[in-house]
N, C-alpha and C positions, 0 to 999 in steps of 0.2 A: 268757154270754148275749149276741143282740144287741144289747141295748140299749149294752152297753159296746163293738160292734164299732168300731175307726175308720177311716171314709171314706177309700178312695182318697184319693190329694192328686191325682191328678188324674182325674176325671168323665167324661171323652169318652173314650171310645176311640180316638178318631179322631188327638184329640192326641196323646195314648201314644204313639202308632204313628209320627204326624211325628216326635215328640220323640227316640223311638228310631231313629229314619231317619237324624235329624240328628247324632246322636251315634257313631250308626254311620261316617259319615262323615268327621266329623271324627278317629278315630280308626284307622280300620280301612280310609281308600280306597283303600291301594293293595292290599291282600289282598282287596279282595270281588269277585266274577266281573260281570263288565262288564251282563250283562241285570241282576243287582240291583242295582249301583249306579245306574243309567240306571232302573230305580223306585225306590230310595230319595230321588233327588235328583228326580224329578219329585214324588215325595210331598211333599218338602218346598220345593220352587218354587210349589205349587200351592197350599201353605197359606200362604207367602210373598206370593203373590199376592192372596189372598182377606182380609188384613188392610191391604193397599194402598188408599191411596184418588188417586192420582194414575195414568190411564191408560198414561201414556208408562212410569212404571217398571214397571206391574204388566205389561205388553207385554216388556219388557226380560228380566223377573225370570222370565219364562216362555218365553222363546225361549230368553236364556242366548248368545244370537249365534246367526250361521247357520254351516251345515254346512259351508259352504267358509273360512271361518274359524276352523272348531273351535268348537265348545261352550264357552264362559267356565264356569268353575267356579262354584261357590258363593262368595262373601267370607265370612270368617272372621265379619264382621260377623254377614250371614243366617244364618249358619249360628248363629251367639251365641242371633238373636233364637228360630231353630226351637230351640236345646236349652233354651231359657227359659220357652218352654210352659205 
């Protein structure tokens, strides 16, 4: 019956989807073809972002560097905090 169903553990969809971005990534970056990882890692720069409360890193944490420098990866760190979701 439902009454016995149990709840996702986790509620948002939206999470889900960072969280499996993130895990994607940490696992699998050098195997996934460059337009999805370039959306997975903006999936999860943008929810990295969105729990930021200081300007200067949520700027950082969403540029990633500029393009004549190359794109800075994710740190293992952000990456912890997206697969932690």
């Amino acid at each position: 019956p439902d009454s016995l169903r149990v709840p996702p553990v986790i509620d948002d969809p939206h999470l889900g989807h960072v969280k499996s971005c993130a895990i994607a990534l940490v696992k699998w970056r050098d195997n996934i073809p460059a337009d999805k990882l370039e959306r997975y890692e903006r999936e999860v720069r943008e929810y990295l972002a969105s729990i930021c409360d200081n300007e200067e890193e949520k700027e950082s944490i969403l540029n990633g560097g500029t393009a004549e420098e190359g794109r800075r990866q994710l740190t293992k760190a952000q990456l912890q905090t997206a697969c932690g979701v």
